[in-house]
C-alpha positions in Angstrom: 0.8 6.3 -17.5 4.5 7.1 -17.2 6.1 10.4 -16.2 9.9 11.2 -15.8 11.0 13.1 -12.8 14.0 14.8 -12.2 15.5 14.0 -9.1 19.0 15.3 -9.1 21.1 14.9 -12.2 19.4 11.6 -12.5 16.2 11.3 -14.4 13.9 8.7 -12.6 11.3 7.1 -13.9 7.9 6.7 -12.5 4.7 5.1 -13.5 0.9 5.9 -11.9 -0.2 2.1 -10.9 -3.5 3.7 -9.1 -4.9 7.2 -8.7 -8.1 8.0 -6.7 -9.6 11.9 -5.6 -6.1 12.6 -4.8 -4.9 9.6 -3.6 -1.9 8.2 -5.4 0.6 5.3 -5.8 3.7 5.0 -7.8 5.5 2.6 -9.0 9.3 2.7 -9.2 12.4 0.3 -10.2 14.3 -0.5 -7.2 18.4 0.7 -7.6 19.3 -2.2 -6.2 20.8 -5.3 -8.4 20.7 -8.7 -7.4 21.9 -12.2 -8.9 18.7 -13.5 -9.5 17.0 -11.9 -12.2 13.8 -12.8 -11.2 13.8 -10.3 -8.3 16.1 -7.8 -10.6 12.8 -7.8 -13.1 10.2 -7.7 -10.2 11.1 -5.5 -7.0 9.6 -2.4 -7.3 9.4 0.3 -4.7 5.9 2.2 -4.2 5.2 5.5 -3.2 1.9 7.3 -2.2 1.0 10.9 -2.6 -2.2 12.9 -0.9 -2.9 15.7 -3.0 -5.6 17.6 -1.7 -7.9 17.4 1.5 -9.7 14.2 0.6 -9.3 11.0 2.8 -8.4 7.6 1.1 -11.0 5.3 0.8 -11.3 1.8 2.5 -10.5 0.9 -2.1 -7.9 2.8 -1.1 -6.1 0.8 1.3 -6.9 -2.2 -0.8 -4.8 -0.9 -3.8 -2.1 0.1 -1.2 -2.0 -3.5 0.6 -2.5 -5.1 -3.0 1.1 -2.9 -4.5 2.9 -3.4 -0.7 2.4 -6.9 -0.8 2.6 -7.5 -5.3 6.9 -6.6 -4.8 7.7 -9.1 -2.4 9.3 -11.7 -4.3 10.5 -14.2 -1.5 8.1 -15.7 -0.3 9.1 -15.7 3.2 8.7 -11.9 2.8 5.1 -11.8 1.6 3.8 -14.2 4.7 5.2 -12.0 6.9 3.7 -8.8 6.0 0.5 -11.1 5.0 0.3 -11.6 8.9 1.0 -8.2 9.8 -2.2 -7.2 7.7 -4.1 -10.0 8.8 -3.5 -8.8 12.3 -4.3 -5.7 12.2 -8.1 -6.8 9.9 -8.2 -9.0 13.0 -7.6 -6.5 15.9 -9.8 -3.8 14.1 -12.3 -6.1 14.4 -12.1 -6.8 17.7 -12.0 -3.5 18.4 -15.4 -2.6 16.0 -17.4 -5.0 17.3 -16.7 -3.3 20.8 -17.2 0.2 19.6 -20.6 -1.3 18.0 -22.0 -3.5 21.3 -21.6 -0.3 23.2 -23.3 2.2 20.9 -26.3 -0.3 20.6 -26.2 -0.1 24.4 -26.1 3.8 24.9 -29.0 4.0 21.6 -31.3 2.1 24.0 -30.7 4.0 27.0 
């Protein structure tokens, strides 16, 4: 699904990649030209829209980490913000478990 959107003088182009209650990413072609055309044909820039009151969904966040991490062409790139997600999985869960061992305590109490 493709929509053009003025921005300026300039017409832009924009294309729905995911759309959720509300919750929206698009996709758009980066301004930016390099030598390789490999990255000229494949860096995108994504943008997300909340229409509404609804909250995204934990699907949600998948799409968004799936479209942040789909763009990044060198590969150097995409390990690092692999880590970054992976880090924060990892401290969330660290964290969870906490929240969970101490509501099992106070439910006993």
């Amino acid at each position: 699904m493709e929509k053009n959107v003025k921005v300026g003088n300039i017409m832009e182009q924009e294309k729905i990649v995911y759309q959720n209650n509300g919750f929206i990413i698009t996709e758009h072609p980066r301004k930016r030209e390099y030598e390789n055309e490999t990255i000229n044909e494949n860096d995108r820039i994504y943008r997300i829209a909340l229409l509404g009151s609804n909250q995204p969904t934990i699907d949600d966040c998948c799409e968004l980490v799936y479209y942040l991490l789909k763009n990044k062409v060198y590969e150097h790139k995409f390990k690092e913000y692999k880590s970054k997600i992976l880090y924060a999985i990892e401290r969330a869960d660290k964290d969870g478990v906490r929240i969970n061992r101490n509501m099992s305590m106070d439910s006993w109490m």
